[in-house]
C-alpha positions as a Markdown table, in Angstrom:
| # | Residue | x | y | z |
|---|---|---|---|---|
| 1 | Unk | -26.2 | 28.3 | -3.9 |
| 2 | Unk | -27.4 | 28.1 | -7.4 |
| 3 | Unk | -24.9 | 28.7 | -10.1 |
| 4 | Unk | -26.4 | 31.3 | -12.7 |
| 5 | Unk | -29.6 | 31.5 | -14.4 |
| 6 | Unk | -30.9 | 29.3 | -17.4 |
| 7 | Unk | -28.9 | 27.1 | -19.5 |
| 8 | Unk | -26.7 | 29.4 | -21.0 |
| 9 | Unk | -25.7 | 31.5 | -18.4 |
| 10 | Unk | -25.0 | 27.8 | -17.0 |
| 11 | Unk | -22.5 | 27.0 | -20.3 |
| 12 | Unk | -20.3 | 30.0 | -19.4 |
| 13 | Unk | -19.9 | 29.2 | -15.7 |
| 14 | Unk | -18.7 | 25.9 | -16.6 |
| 15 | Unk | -16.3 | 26.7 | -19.5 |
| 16 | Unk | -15.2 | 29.6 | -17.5 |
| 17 | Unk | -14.7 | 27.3 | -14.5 |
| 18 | Unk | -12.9 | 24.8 | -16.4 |
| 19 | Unk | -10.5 | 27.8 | -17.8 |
| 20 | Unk | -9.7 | 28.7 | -14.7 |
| 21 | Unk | -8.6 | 25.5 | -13.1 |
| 22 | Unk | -5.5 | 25.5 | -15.6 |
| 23 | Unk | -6.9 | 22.6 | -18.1 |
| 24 | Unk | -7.3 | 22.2 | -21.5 |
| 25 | Unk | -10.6 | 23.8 | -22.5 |
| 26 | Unk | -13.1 | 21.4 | -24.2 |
| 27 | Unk | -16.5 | 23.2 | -25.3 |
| 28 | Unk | -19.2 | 23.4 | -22.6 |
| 29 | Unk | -21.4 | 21.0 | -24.5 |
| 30 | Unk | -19.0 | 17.9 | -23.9 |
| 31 | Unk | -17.9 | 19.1 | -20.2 |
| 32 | Unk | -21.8 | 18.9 | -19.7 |
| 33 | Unk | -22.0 | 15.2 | -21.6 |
| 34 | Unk | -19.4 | 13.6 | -21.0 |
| 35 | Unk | -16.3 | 12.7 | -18.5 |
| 36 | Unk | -12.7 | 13.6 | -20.1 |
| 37 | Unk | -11.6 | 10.2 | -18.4 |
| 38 | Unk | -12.4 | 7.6 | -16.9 |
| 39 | Unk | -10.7 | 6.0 | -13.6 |
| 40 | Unk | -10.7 | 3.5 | -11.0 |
| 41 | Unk | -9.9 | 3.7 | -7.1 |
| 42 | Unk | -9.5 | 0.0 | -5.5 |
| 43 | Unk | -9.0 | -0.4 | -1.7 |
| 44 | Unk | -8.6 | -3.7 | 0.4 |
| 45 | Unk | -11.1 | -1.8 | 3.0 |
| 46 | Unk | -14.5 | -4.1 | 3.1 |
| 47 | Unk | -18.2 | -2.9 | 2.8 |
| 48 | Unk | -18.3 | -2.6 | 6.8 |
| 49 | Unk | -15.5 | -0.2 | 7.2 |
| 50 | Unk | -17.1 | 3.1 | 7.1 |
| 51 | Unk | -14.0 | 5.3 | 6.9 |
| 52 | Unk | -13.9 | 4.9 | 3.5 |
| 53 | Unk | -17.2 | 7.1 | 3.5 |
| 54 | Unk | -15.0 | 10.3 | 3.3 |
| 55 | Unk | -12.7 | 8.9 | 0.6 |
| 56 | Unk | -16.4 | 8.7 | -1.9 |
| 57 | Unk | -17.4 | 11.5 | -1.1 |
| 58 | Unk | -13.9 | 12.7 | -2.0 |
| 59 | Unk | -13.7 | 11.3 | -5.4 |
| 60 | Unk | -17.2 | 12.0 | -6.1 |
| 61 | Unk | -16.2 | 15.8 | -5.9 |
| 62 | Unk | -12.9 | 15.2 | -7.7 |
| 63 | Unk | -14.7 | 14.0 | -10.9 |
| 64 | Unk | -17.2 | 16.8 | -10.5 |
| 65 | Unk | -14.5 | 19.6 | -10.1 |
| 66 | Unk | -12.1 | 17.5 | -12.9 |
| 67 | Unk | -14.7 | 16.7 | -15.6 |
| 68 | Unk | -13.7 | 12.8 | -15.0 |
| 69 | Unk | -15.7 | 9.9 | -13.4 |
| 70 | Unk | -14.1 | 7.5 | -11.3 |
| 71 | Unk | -15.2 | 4.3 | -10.0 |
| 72 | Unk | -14.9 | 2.9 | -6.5 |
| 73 | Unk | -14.3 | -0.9 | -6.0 |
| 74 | Unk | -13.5 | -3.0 | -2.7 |
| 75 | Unk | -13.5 | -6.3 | -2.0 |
| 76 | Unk | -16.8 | -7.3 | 0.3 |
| 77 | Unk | -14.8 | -9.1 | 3.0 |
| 78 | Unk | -12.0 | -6.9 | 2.7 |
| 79 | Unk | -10.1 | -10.2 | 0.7 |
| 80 | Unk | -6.8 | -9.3 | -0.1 |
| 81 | Unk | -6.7 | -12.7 | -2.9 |
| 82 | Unk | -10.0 | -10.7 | -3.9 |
| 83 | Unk | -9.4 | -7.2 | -4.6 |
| 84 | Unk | -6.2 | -8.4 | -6.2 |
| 85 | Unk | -8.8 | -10.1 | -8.8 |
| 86 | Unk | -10.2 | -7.0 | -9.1 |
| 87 | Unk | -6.8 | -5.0 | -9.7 |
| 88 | Unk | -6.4 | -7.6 | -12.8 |
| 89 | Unk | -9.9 | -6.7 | -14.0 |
| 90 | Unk | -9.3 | -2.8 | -14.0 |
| 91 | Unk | -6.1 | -3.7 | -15.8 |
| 92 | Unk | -8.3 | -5.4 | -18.6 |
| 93 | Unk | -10.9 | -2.7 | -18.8 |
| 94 | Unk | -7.8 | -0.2 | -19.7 |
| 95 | Unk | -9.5 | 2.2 | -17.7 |
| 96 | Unk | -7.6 | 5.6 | -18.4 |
| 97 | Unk | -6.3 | 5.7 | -14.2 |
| 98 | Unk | -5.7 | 3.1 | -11.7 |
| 99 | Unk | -5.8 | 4.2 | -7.7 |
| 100 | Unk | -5.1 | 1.2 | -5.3 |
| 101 | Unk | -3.9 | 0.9 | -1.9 |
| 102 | Unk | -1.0 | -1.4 | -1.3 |
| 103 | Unk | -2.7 | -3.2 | 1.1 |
| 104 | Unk | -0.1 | -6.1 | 0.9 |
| 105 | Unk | 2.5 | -5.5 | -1.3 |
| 106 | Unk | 3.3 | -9.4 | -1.7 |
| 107 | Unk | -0.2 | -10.4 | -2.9 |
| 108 | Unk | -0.6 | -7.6 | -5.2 |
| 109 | Unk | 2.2 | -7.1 | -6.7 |
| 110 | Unk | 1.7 | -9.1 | -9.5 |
| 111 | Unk | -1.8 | -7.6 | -10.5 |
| 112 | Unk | -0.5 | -4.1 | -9.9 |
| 113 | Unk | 2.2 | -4.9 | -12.2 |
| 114 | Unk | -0.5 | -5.8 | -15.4 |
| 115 | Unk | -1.8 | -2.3 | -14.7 |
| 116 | Unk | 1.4 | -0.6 | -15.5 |
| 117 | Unk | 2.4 | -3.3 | -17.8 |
| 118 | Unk | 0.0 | -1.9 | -20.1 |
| 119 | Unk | 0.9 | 2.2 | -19.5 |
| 120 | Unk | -2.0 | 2.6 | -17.8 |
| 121 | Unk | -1.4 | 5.4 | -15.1 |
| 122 | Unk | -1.3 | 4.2 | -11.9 |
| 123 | Unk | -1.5 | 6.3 | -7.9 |
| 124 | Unk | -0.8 | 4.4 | -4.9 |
| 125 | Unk | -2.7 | 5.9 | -1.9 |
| 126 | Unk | -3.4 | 4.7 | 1.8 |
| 127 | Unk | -1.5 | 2.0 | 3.0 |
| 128 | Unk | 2.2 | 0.7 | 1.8 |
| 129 | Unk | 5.2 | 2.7 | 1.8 |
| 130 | Unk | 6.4 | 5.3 | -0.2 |
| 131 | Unk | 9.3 | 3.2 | -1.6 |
| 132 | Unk | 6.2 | 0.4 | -2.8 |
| 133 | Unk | 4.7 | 2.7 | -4.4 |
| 134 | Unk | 8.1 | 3.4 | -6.5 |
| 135 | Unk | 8.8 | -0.1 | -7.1 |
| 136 | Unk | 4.9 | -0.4 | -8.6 |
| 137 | Unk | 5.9 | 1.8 | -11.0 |
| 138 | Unk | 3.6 | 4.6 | -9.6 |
| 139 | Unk | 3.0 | 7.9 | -10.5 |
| 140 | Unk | 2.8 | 9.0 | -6.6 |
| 141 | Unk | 2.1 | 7.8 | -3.6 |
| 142 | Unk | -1.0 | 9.2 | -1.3 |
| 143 | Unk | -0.8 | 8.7 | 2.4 |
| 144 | Unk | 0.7 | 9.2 | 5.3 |
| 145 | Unk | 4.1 | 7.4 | 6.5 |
| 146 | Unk | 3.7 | 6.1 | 9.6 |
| 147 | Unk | 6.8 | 6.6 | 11.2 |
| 148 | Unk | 6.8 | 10.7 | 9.7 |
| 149 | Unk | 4.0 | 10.8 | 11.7 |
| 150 | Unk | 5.0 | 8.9 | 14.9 |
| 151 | Unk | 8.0 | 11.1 | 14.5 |
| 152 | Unk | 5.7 | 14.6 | 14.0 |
| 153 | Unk | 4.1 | 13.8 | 16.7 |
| 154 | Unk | 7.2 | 12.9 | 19.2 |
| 155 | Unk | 8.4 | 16.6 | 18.2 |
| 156 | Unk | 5.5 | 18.0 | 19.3 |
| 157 | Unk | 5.9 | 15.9 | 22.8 |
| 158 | Unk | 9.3 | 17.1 | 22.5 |
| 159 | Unk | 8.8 | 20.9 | 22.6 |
| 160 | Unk | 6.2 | 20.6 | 25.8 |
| 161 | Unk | 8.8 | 18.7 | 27.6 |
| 162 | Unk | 8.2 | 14.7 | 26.8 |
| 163 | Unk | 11.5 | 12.7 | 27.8 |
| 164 | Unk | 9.6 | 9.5 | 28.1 |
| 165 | Unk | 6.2 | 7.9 | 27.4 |
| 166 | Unk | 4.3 | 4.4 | 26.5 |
| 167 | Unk | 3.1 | 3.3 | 23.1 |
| 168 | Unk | 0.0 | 1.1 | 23.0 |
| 169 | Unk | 0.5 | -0.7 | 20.2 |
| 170 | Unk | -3.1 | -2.6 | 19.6 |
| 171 | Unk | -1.6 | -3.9 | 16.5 |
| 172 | Unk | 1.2 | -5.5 | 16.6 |
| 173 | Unk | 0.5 | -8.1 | 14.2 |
| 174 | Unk | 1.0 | -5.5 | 11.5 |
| 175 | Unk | 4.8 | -4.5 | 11.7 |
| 176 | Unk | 4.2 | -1.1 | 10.1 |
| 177 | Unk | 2.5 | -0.3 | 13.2 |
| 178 | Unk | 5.5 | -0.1 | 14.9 |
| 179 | Unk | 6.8 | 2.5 | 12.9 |
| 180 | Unk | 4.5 | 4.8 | 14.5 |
| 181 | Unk | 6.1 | 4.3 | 18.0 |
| 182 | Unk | 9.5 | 4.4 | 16.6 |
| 183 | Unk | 9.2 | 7.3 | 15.3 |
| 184 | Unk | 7.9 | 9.3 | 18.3 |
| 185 | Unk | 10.9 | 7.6 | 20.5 |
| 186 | Unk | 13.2 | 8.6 | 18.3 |
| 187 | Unk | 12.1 | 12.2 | 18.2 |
| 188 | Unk | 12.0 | 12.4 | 21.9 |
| 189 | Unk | 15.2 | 10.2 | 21.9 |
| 190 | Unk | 14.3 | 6.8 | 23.5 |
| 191 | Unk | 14.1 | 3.6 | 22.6 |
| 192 | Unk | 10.8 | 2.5 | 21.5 |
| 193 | Unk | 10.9 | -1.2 | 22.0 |
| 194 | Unk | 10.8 | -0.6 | 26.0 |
| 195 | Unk | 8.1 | 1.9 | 25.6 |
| 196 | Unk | 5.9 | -0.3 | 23.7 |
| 197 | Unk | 3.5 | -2.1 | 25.0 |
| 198 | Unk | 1.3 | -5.1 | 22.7 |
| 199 | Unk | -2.0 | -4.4 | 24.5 |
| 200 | Unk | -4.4 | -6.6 | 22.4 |
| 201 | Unk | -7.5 | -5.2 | 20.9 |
| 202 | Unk | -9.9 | -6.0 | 23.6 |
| 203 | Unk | -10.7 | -2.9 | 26.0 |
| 204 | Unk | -10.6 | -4.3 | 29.0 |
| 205 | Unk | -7.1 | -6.2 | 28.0 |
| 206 | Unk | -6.0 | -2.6 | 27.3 |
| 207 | Unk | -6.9 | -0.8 | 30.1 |
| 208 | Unk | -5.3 | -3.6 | 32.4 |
| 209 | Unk | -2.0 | -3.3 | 30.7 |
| 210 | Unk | -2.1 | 0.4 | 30.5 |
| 211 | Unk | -2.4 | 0.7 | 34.6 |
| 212 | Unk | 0.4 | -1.8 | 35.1 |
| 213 | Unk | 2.9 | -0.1 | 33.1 |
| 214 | Unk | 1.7 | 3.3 | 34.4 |
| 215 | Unk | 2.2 | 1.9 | 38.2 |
| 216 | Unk | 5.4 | 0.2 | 37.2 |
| 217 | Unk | 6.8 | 3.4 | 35.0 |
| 218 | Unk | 5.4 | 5.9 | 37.3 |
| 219 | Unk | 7.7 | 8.6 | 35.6 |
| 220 | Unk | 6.0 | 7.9 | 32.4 |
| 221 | Unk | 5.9 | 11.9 | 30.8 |
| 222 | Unk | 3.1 | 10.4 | 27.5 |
| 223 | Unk | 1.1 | 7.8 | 26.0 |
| 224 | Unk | 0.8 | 7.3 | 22.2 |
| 225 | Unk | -2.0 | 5.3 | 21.7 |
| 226 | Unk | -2.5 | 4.4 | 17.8 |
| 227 | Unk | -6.6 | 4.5 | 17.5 |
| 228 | Unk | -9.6 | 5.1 | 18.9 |
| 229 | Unk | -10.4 | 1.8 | 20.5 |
| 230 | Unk | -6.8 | 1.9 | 22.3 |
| 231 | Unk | -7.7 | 5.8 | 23.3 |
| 232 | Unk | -10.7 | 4.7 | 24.9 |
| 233 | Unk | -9.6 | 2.1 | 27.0 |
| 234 | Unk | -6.8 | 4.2 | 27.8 |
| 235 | Unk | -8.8 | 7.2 | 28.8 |
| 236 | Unk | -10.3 | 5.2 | 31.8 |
| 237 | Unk | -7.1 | 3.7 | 32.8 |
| 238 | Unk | -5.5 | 7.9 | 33.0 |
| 239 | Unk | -9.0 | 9.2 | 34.6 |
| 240 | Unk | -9.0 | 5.9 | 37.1 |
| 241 | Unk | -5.2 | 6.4 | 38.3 |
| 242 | Unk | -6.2 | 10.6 | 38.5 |
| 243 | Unk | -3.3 | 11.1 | 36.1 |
| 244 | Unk | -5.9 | 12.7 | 33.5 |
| 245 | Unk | -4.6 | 16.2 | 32.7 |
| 246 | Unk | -1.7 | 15.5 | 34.0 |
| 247 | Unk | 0.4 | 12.9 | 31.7 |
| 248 | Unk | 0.7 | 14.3 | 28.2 |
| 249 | Unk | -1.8 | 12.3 | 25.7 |
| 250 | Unk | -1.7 | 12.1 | 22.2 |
| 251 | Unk | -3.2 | 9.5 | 20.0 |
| 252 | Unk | -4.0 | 8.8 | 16.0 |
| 253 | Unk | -7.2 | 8.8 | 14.2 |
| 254 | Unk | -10.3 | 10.5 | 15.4 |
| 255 | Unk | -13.6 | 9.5 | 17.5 |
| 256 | Unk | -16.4 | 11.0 | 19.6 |
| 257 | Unk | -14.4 | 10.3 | 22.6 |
| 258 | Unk | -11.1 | 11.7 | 21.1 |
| 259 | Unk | -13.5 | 14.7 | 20.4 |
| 260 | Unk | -14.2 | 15.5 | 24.2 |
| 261 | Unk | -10.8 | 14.2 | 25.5 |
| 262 | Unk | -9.5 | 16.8 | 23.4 |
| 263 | Unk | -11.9 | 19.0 | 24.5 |
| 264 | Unk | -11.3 | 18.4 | 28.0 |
| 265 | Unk | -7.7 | 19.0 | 27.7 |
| 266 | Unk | -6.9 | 15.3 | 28.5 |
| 267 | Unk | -6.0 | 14.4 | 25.3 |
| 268 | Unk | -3.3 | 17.0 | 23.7 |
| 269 | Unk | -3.8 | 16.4 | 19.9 |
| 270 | Unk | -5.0 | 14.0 | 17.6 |
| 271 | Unk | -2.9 | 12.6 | 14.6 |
| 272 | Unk | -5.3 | 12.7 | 11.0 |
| 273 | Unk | -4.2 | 11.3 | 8.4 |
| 274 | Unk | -7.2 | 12.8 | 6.7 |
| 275 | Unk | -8.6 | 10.7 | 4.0 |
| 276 | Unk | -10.5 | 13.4 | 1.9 |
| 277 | Unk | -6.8 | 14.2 | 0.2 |
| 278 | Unk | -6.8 | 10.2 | 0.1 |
| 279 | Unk | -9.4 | 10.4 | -2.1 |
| 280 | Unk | -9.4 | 13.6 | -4.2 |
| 281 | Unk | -5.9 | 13.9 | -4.7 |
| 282 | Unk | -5.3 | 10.9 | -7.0 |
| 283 | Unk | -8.5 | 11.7 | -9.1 |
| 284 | Unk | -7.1 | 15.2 | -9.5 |
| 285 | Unk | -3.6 | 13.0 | -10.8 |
| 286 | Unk | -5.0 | 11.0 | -12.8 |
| 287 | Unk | -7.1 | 13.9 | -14.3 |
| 288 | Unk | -4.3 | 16.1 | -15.0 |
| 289 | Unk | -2.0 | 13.4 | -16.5 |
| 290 | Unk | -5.0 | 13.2 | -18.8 |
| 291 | Unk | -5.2 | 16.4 | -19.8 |
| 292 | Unk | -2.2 | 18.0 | -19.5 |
| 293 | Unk | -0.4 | 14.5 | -21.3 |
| 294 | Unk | 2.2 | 14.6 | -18.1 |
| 295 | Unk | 3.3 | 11.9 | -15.5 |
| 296 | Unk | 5.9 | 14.5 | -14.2 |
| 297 | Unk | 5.4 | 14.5 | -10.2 |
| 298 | Unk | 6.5 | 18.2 | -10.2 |
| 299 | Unk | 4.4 | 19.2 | -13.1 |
| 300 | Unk | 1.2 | 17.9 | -12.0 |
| 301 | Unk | 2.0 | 19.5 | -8.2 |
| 302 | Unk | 2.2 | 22.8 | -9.6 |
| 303 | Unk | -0.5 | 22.3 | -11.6 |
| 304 | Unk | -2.9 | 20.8 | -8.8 |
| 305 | Unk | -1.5 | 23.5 | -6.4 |
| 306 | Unk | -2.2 | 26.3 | -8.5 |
| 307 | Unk | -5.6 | 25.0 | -9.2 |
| 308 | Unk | -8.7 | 27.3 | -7.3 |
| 309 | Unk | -10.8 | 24.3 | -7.0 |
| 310 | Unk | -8.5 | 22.0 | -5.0 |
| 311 | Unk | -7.3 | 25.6 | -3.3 |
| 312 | Unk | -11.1 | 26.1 | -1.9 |
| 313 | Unk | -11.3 | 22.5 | -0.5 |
| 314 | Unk | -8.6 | 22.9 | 1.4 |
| 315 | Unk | -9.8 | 25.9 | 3.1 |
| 316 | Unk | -13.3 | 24.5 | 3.5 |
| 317 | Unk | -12.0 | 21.5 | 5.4 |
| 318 | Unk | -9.2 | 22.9 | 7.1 |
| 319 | Unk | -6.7 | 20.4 | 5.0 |
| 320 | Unk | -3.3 | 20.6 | 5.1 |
| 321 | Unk | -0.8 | 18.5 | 2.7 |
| 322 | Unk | 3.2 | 17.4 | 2.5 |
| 323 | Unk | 4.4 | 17.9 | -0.5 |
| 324 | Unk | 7.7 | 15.9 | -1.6 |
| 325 | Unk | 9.8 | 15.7 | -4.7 |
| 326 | Unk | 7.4 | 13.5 | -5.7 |
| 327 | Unk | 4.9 | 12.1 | -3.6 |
| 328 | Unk | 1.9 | 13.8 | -1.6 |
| 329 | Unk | 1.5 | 12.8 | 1.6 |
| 330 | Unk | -2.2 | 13.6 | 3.3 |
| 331 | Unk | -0.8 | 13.3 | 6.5 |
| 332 | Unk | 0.4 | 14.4 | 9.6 |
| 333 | Unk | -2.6 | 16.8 | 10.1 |
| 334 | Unk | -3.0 | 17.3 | 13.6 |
| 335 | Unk | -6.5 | 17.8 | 15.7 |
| 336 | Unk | -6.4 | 20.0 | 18.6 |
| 337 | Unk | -8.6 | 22.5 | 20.4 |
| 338 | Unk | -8.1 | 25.3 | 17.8 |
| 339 | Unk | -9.2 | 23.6 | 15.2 |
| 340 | Unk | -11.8 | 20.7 | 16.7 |
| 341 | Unk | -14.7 | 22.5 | 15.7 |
| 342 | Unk | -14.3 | 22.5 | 12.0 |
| 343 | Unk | -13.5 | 18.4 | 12.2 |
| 344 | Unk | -16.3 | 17.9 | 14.3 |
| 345 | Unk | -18.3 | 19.8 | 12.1 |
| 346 | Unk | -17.3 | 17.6 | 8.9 |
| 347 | Unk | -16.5 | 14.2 | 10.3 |
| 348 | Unk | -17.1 | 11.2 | 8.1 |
| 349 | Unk | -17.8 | 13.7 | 5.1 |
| 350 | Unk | -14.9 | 15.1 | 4.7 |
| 351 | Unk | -12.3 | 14.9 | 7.7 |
């Protein structure tokens, strides 16, 4: 849709746009020539992982909507030692933001720490907890808490019935994993440690210890399975016992296969933690604690809540926030059948 006609018509849209979104109004000539501020996003995820597709394409609307610019930076390999180099160099750049993941709040601590050494404002998003993020001396934290959303889920399992169910746990090495599966336990009230299951990452691995627990637990009510690769492999082990459709199936993150399952009414719901607010949340931080010369995590919610921009993104992508005293939290959003059709329709752009 084109946005006026000739240059000056072109002027007022953007000084009226900029009006409206609740900032301070610089003249149209320097929204048009230059960025209010200038940021930095830094994830652990490497240059293969392309999940972190929807976060660009988040910021890159972020700094369009904000008047800001915002770099993106990542460690090739996905080398914790590495992006915790390049943590140190945003610190020495004194870029006006800082966005990181806490990837591992041991290695990075010390680089995250020169950041807000030097009052440079910081936003945690992604991985970590909630509490890291505080202890960083962050702004906010953007993300979803695993066991919230274990624990969201396991209400929903709940309500249809759920008094027991399996957790397929494909990462066990990582010990926040487990929160996921501790939290829908406790919602349904179980423990989670017998309902968990370490099934390895290899399909085949997991679909042979998926059908032995099923034939051992045969009262099992659910499965939680906590990806797409796990889903898969679980899918056939359901469809080969002929328990699709009939145990209740839930899983987290998204995939073609999730897609149909969900479709198909095998799979109930799955759990997004929806990366776009990953993404264009902190920019939209960062920008207001630019502009509006406030680090108040109720200040800058109002602010970002009440702004039409963010407002319209929301409802374009069917997005759905937390909002806490003082963090944002971009998840639980849940996908099922009533609203597949506007994720399938943006996946990997902006869902």
């Amino acid at each position: 849709m084109r946005l006026g006609n000739g240059k000056a018509s072109l002027r007022i849209l953007v000084a009226a746009l900029t009006l409206a979104a609740g900032f301070g109004a610089p003249s149209a000539a320097s929204v048009a020539q230059a960025a209010d501020a200038h940021f930095v996003l830094i994830s652990h995820a490497p240059d293969s992982d392309s999940w972190w597709n929807t976060i660009k394409n988040a910021i890159k609307q972020a700094d369009e909507d904000f008047n800001v610019q915002t770099d993106y930076r990542n460690p090739p390999n996905g080398d914790i030692a590495d992006m915790a180099r390049l943590v140190e160099q945003a610190a020495a750049r004194n870029y006006d933001g800082v966005i990181v993941t806490i990837a591992d709040f041991d290695v990075l601590k010390s680089s995250i720490t020169k950041v807000t050494e030097k009052k440079i404002p910081l936003v945690t998003i992604n991985s970590g907890t909630e509490e890291q993020s505080a202890q960083l001396g962050a702004i906010m934290h953007v993300g979803q808490p695993e066991y919230v959303a274990g624990h969201a889920a396991g209400e929903k399992a709940k309500a249809a019935g759920v008094k027991s169910f399996l957790c397929v746990n494909h990462l066990a090495t990582n010990t926040v994993s487990f929160d996921r599966c501790r939290g829908f336990a406790e919602a349904i009230g179980v423990d989670y440690k017998t309902s968990t299951i370490d099934s390895g990452q290899d399909p085949t691995e997991i679909q042979s210890k998926v059908s032995a627990y099923l034939r051992n637990h045969p009262n099992t009510g659910a499965i939680l399975t906590l990806g797409p690769v796990p889903a898969a492999a679980t899918l056939k082990a359901v469809q080969q016992m002929g328990l699709a459709g009939k145990i209740y199936f839930c899983t987290f993150d998204f995939s073609d296969d999730i897609a149909k399952a969900i479709q198909a009414g095998t799979i109930q719901f799955a759990i997004d933690q929806q990366p776009y607010l990953q993404g264009y949340i902190p920019v939209a931080v960062l920008a207001i604690v630019k502009q509006q010369h406030t680090t108040d995590p109720a200040k800058i919610r109002q602010i970002l809540q009440a702004n039409p921009k963010f407002k319209a993104r929301l409802e374009a992508y069917g997005l759905q926030p937390s909002y806490g005293p003082k963090n944002i939290r971009s998840g639980p959003g849940f996908i099922t059948k009533d609203n597949l059709d506007k994720v399938i329709k943006y996946a990997g752009q902006y869902r």
